[in-house]
N, C-alpha and C positions, 0 to 999 in steps of 0.2 A: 540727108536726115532732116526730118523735119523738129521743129522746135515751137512750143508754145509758150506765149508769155501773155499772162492775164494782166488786164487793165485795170486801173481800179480807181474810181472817179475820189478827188479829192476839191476843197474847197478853196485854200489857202497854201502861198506859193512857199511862203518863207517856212510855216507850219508843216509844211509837206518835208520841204529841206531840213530841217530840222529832225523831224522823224527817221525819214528813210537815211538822210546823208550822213548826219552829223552822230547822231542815235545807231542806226543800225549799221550803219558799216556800207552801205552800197555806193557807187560812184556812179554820178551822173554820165551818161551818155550821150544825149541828145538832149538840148533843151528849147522849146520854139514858146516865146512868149511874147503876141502880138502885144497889138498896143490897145486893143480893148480889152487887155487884159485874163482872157480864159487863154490857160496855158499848157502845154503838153509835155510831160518828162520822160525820157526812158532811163531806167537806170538797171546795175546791174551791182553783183556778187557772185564773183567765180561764175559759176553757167547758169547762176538766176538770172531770170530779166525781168521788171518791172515794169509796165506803165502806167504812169500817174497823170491822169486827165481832169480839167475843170470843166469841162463842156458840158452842158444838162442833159442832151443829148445822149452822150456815151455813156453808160455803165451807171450804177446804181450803190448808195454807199450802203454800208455792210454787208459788203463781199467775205467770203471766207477764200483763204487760197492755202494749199498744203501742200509742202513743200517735203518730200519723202527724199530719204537714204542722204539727209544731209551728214558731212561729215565734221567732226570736231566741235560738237555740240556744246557741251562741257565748257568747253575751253572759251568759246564766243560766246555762251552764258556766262562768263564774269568777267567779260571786257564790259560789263554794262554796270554804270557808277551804279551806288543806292543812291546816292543827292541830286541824280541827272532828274529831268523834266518831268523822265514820264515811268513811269512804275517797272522796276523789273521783274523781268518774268519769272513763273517758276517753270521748274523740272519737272514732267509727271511719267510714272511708268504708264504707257498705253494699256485702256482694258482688251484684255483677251491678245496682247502682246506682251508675253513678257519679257521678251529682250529688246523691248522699242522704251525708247525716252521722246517727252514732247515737250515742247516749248511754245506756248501762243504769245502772241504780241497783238495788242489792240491798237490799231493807229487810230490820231484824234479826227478823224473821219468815221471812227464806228467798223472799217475793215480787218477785218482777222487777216494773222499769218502764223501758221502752224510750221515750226521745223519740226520734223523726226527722224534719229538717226535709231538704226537697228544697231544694238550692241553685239559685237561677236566674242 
């Protein structure tokens, strides 16, 4: 089976860690950070995988990434403080879904990430 995972060019190593690690709940997988400093992350959540690149090269920031048929949505939307760093997200009923809930997160790269879970 194959599996994709979007890249998504970021600026800052600690600013990255902070968002994805510390913020969103993901665990670092792989991390290569030579010593002139552009660095490459993979990180994951359940069957997400993420990679986080500085390289000018790779990918382009404000990426959108949509992440469908996530589950326990709800419940990981209020693991997230109100006093934490970065804004938390809201709930929206999707248009033209209306048993779909969505949650965007803007990372401080300008990168969107859309969870939605279909209510049953």
């Amino acid at each position: 089976m194959s599996k994709t995972i979007p890249l998504l060019r970021v600026f800052d190593y600690e600013q990255a860690r902070a968002f994805y690690i510390d913020w969103l709940g993901f665990t670092l997988d792989y991390a290569f950070t030579p010593d002139e400093g552009r660095f490459y992350l993979e990180i994951s959540r359940g069957d997400i995988a993420l990679q986080l690149i500085q390289h000018p090269d790779d990918g382009s920031r404000g990426s959108w990434v949509l992440i469908r048929d996530f589950k326990g949505l709800v419940p990981y939307r209020d693991t997230f403080r109100v006093d934490a760093p970065f804004p938390r997200p809201a709930l929206k009923q999707v248009p033209r879904e209306p048993n779909t809930l969505s949650m965007t997160v803007m990372d401080p790269f300008y990168n969107r990430i859309e969870f939605r879970e279909t209510m049953r």
